[in-house]
C-alpha positions in Angstrom: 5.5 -13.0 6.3 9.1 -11.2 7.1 9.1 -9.7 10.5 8.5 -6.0 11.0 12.2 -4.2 12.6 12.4 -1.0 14.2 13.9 1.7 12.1 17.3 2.6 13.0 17.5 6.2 14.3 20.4 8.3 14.4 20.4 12.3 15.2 23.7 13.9 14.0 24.8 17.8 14.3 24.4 20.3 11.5 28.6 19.4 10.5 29.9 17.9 7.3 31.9 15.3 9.3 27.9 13.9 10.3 27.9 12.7 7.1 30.7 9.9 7.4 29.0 8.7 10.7 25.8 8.4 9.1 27.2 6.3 6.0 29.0 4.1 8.7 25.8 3.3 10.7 24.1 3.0 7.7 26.4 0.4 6.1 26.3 -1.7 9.7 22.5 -1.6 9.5 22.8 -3.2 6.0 25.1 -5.6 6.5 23.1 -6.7 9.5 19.8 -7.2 7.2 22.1 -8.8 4.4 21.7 -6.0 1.7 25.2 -5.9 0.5 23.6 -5.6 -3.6 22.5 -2.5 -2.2 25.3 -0.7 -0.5 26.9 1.7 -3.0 23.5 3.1 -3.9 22.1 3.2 -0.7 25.6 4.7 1.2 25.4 7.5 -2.0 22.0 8.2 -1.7 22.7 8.8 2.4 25.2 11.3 1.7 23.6 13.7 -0.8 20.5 13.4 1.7 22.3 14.4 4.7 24.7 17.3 2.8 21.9 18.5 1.6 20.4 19.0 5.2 23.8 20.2 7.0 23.9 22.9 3.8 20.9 24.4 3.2 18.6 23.1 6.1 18.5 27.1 7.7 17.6 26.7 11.1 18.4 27.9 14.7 21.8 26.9 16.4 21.3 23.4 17.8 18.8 21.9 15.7 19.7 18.3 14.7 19.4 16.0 11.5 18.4 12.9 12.3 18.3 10.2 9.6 15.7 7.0 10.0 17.0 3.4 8.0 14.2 0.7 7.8 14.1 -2.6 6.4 12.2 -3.1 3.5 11.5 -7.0 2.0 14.3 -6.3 -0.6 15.8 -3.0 0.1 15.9 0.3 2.6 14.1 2.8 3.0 16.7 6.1 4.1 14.8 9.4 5.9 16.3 12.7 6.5 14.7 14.4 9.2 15.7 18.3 9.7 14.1 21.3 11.1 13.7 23.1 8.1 10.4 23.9 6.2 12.4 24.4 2.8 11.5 21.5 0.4 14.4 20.6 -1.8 14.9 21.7 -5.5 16.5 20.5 -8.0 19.0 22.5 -9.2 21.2 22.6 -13.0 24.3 20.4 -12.0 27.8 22.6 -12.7 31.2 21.9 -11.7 30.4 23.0 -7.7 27.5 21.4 -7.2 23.5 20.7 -7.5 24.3 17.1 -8.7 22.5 15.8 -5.7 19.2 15.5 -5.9 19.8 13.8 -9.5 21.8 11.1 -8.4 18.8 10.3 -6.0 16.7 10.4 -8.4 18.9 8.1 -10.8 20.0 5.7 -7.7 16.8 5.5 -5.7 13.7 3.5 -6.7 11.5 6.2 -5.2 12.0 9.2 -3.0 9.9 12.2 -1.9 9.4 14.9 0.8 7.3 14.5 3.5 5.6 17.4 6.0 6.7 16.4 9.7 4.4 16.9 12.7 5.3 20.2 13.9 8.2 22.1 11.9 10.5 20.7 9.0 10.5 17.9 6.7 11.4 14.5 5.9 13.3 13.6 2.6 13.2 10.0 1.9 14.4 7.5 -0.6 14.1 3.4 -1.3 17.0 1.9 -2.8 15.9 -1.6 -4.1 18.0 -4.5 -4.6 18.7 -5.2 -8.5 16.6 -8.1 -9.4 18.1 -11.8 -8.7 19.9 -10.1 -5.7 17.3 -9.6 -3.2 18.1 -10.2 0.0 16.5 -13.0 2.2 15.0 -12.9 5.8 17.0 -14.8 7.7 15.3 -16.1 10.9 
């Protein structure tokens, strides 16, 4: 049985430049647990999450995104916490925008929304390694 790691949590401000930061402590977590096969997916999947929050999360001034990585045995789970009750929609992808939520959908193995205790929501995907590249527990 693979040990059981904390999740990696982050909080980040409501600014488009929290979006790099987030991709670079994401892609240290990875490397760490040894999921290079699923990098690309997992860093895109990140950034469409946490745009999506700094855009269209509508909350008071000061209220924070945090995002949550955890281990999984052969890929990551990502969360996007915000203070927002809004659940995301889909929207019909043109040349400025709305491709986001369908290149989760595409990249991700599974993802949802999640009610939080107390206000907002939690939007969350797994990215799975492809098979023959899953990572091992080293330890």
């Amino acid at each position: 049985m693979q040990p059981k790691e904390p999740p990696m949590v982050r909080r980040w401000t409501r600014h488009p430049a929290s979006v790099g930061r987030a991709r670079s402590e994401l892609r240290k977590a990875l490397a760490n647990w040894c999921l290079n096969a699923v990098e690309d997916a997992a860093l895109l999947v990140l950034s469409e999450l946490v745009t999506n929050a700094v855009r269209h999360a509508h909350v008071s001034p000061g209220r924070e995104i945090e995002t949550r990585y955890l281990r999984e045995a052969d890929g990551v789970r990502i969360e996007v916490h915000d203070a927002a009750d809004e659940r995301p929609a889909a929207r019909v992808p043109e040349e400025s925008g709305g491709w986001g939520l369908g290149l989760v959908d595409t990249l991700a193995d599974r993802w949802g929304v999640d009610k939080r205790d107390g206000v907002g929501k939690s939007v969350w995907a797994v990215v799975i390694a492809p098979a023959g590249d899953e990572a091992r527990w080293i330890g």
